[in-house]
C-alpha positions in Angstrom: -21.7 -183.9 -134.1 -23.5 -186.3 -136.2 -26.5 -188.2 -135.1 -27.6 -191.6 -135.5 -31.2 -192.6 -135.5 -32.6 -196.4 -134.5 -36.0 -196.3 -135.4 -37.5 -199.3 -133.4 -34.5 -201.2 -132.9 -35.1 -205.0 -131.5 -31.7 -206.5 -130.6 -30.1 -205.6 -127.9 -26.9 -206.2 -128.7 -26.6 -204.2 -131.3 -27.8 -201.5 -129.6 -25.2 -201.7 -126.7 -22.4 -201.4 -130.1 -24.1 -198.4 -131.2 -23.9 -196.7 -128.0 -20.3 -197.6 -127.7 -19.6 -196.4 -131.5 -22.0 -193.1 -130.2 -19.1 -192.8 -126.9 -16.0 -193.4 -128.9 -17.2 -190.8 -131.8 -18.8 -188.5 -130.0 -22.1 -188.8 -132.1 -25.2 -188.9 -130.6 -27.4 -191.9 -130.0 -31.2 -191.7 -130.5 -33.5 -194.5 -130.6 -37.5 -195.0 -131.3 -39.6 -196.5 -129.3 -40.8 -199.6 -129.2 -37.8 -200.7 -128.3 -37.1 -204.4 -128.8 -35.5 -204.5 -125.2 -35.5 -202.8 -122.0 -32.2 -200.8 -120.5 -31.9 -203.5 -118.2 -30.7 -206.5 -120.5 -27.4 -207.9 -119.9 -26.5 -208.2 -123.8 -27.0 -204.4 -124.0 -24.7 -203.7 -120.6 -22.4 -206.3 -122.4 -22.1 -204.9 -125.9 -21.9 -201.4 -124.4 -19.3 -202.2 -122.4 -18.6 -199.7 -119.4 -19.4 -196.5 -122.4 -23.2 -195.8 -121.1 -21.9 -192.9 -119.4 -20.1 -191.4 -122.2 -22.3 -191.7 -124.5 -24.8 -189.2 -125.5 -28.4 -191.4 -125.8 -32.1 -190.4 -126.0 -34.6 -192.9 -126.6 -38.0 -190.6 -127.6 -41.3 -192.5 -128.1 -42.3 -192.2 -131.7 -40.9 -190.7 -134.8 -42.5 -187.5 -134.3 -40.9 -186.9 -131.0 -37.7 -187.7 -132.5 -38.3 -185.1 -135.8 -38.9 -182.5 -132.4 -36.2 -183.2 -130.3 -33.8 -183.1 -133.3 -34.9 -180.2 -135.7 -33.1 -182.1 -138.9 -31.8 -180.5 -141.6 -31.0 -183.5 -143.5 -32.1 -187.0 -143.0 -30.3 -190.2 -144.7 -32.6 -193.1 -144.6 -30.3 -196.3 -144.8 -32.2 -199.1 -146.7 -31.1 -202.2 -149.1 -33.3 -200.2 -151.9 -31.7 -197.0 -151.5 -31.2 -195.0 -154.5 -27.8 -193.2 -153.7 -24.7 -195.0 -152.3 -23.4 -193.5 -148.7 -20.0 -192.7 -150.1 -21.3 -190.4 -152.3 -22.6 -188.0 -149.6 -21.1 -185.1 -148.7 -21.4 -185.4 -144.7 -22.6 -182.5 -142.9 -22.1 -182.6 -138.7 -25.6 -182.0 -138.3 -27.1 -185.0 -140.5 -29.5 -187.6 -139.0 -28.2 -191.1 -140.0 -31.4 -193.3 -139.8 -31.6 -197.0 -139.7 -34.6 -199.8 -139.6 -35.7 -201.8 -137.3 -33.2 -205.1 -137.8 -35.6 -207.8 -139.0 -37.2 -205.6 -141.4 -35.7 -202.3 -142.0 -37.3 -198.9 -142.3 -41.1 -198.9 -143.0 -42.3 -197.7 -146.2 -44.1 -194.6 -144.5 -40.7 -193.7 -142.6 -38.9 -194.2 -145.9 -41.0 -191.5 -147.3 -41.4 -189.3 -144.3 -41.5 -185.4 -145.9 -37.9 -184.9 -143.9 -36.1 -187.6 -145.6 -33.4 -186.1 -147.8 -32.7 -189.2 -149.7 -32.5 -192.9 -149.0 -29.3 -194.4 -149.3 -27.4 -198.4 -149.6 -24.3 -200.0 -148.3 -23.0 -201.5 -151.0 -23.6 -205.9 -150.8 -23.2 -208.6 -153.0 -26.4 -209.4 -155.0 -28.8 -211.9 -153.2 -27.3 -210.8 -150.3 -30.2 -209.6 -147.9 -28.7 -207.1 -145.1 -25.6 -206.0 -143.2 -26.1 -205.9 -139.5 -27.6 -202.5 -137.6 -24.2 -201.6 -135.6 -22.3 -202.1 -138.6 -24.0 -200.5 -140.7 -24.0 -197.3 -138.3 -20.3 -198.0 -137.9 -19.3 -198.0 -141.5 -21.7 -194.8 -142.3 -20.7 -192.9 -139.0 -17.1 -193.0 -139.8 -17.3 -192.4 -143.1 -19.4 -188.8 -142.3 -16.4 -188.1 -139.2 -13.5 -188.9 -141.9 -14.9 -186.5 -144.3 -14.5 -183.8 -141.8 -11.0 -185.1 -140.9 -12.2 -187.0 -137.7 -13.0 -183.7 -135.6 -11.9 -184.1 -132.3 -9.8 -187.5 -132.2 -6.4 -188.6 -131.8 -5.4 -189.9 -135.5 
């Protein structure tokens, strides 16, 4: 199944959405250390509702860890100066889906990382700065899973 990637991600909040998207999809959660928050923080029990335990999550402690653990194929890099727009990707089930850090996005190094396939945009209204880290994953995520007719789930 497809798999997201939170490279250094600081609210917690929005973490505890992404491992309840990660549960309810069936994708797998995995996250960058630093982490802007430890396990223990209420808004990430809160936002994650009672899915920790369904959701697959590994937290690894830098990128390079993460590259190890996951072997990618391809990696999408989602960031507001992407060249490609996410709805014009053809999804595979393996894909890493990576996101930035929330206050500043994806570093340039991490942008250009070797495994990067291409760096891709959400579509916004101009001036228009970011679209929060869960959503984002949310609105990529199911776009990937309906392309392969929601694999899995009761439609």
């Amino acid at each position: 199944m497809f798999r997201i990637l939170f490279y250094t991600p600081e609210i917690p909040g929005n973490t505890g959405n992404a491992i309840r998207l990660a549960a309810v999809t069936g994708a797998e959660l995995h996250l960058v250390e630093p982490l802007g928050f430890n396990f223990d923080d209420a808004k990430l029990r809160r936002a994650g509702l009672d899915y920790h335990d369904l959701a697959v999550l590994q937290v690894h402690k830098d990128l390079a860890s993460a590259w190890a653990a996951l072997t990618p194929q391809r990696v999408f890099a989602f960031t507001s100066d992407g060249e490609e727009s996410y709805a014009d990707i053809s999804y595979q089930p393996s894909d890493v889906l990576l996101f930035g850090p929330e206050s500043v996005g994806l570093p340039l190094e991490v942008k250009n990382d070797p495994r990067v396939t291409a760096r891709v945009r959400l579509p916004m209204l101009p001036t228009r700065r970011s679209l929060n880290l869960a959503n984002s994953a949310s609105i990529v995520l199911y776009e990937a899973w309906r392309q392969h007719s929601f694999a899995g789930a009761i439609v």
